[in-house]
N, C-alpha and C positions, 0 to 999 in steps of 0.2 A: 524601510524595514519594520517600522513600528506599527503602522498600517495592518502588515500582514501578520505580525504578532499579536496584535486582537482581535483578529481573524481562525486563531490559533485556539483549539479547544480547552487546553491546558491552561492559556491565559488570557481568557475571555474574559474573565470576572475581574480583572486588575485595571486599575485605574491608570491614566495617563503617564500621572509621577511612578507607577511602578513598572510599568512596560518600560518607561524609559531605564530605571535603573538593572531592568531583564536584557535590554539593551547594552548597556554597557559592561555586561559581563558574558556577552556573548564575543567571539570567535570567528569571524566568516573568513568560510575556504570553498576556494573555486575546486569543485570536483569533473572533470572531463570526462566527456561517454566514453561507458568501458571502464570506468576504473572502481575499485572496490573499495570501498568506504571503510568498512571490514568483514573483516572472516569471521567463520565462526570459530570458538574457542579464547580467539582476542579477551586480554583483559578489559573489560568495563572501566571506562575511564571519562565521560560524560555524556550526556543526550545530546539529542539533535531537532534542528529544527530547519524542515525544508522553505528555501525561497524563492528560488526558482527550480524550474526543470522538471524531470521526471524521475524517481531512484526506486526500483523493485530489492523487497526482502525477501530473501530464500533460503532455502537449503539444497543440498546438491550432497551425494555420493561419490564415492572414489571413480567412477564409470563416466563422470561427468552427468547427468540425470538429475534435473533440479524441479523442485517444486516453489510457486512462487503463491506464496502466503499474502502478499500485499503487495501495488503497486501506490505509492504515494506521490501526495501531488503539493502544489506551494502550498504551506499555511498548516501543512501536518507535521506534528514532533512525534520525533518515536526516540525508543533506547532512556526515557525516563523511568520504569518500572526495573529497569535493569539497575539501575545504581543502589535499589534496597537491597540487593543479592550480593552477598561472593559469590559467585559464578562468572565465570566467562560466557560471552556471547553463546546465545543460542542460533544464532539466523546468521548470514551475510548480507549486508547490501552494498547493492551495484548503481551505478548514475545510468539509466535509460537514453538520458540525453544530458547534455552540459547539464550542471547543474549547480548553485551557489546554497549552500548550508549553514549557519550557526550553530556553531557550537558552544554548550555550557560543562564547565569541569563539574566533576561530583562534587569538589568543595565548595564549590560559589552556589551548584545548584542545592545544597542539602542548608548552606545558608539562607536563603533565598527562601528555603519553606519555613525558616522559622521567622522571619520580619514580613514573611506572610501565610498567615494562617490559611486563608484560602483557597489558595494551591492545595490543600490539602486534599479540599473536599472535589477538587477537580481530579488530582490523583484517581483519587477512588473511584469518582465517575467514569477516566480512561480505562480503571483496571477492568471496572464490570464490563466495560463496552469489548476490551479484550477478550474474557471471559464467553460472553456473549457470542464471538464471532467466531470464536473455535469453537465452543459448543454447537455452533449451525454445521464449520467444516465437518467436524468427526462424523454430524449426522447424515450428512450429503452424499459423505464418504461411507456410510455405512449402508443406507439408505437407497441410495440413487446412483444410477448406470451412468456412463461415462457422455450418454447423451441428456441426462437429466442435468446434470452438474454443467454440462454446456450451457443449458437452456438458464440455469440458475446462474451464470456469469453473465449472460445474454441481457437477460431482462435486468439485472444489477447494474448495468455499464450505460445499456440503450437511456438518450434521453430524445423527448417528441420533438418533430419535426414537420414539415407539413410534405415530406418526403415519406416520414415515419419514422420510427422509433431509431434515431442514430447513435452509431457506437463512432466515435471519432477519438479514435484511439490507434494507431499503429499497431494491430496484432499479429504476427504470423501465422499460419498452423502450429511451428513451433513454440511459440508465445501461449495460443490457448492451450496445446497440452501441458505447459508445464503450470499452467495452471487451474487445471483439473486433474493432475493425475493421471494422467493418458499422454498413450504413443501417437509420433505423430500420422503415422497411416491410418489409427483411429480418426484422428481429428479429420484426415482428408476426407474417406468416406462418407463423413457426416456429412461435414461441408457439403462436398458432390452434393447431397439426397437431398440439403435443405434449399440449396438452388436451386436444384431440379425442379423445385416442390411449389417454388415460386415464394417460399419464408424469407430467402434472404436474399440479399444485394449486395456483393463484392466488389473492390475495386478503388482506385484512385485513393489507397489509404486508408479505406475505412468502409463500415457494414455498415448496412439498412437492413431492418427487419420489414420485411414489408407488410406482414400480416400474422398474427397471433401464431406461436412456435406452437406444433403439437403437444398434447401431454407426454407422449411416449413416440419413438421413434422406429 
């Protein structure tokens, strides 16, 4: 576990002796696909830090309609900028697949920043990178058509292959709309045309882009 928590953007900067004492006030709970981590509105009660698996953060409407803000992977913390707030959750998260977590309580973690300073400046690092990545959403969303916002998950996800650019990622149609924004008959349509078009490669779990996405669709 301690491996992957230096691996951890949050607690990069911390020495051996203090991962291990991040260690020993961490929590692990087996979470099962399908199950919800929390809701939103939940009170804030500590962070987390993923170890294994896969766990998307969203939001969702009374209609069931969810938009998924993040999918995170081993080695990422989330729910630490929440403990500076009274507020309750803003997001829910769900486990995508099995998935094993630590967790830190607000008191051990608000301990923790003070016998180390340098959390600190990693805090702040996470917040702007926050800041940063909703400031791209809102523009995407203002900005760019439900096939643009594709194209810009596309090229985000794809890493090179000597097949070409792969997304090995289990997504559905339903999966990319909800996170873009879009219904899923949009999403089909595209699909169809970027196949058709010879961009993409479907199948066996996972896309290839086979050659550079148009600007516009």
């Amino acid at each position: 576990m301690r491996s992957i928590l230096a691996q951890t953007q949050l607690f990069s900067s911390l020495t051996d002796e203090e991962l291990a004492q991040v260690e020993s006030l961490g929590i692990l709970r087996n979470i099962a696909k399908g199950t919800i981590l929390f809701y939103e509105n939940d009170v804030v009660e500590c962070m987390y830090v993923l170890l294994e698996g896969r766990l998307k953060l969203y939001s969702s409407n009374d209609s069931g309609r969810e938009f998924v803000y993040h999918v995170a992977e081993p080695g990422i913390s989330f729910g630490e900028l929440a403990l500076f707030c009274d507020e309750r959750r803003s997001i829910c998260a769900e486990a995508e697949t099995d998935c094993v977590v630590m967790s830190i309580h607000k008191t051990d973690f608000m301990s923790l920043l003070v016998m180390t300073p340098e959390l600190k400046d990693q805090m702040l690092n996470s917040a702007m990178k926050v800041i940063f990545s909703l400031t791209n959403m809102v523009r995407d969303f203002a900005l760019k058509d439900v096939y643009g916002r594709i194209r810009v998950l596309f090229e985000r996800l794809a890493q090179p292959t000597a097949e070409g650019l792969l997304i090995d990622e289990q997504m559905s149609q339903q999966d990319i709309a909800d996170r873009v924004g879009a219904s899923r008959e949009m999403i089909a349509k595209i699909m169809r045309e970027l196949v058709a078009g010879g961009y993409v490669e479907t199948g066996r779990k996972r896309l290839v882009i086979l050659k550079k996405l148009p600007e516009q669709f």
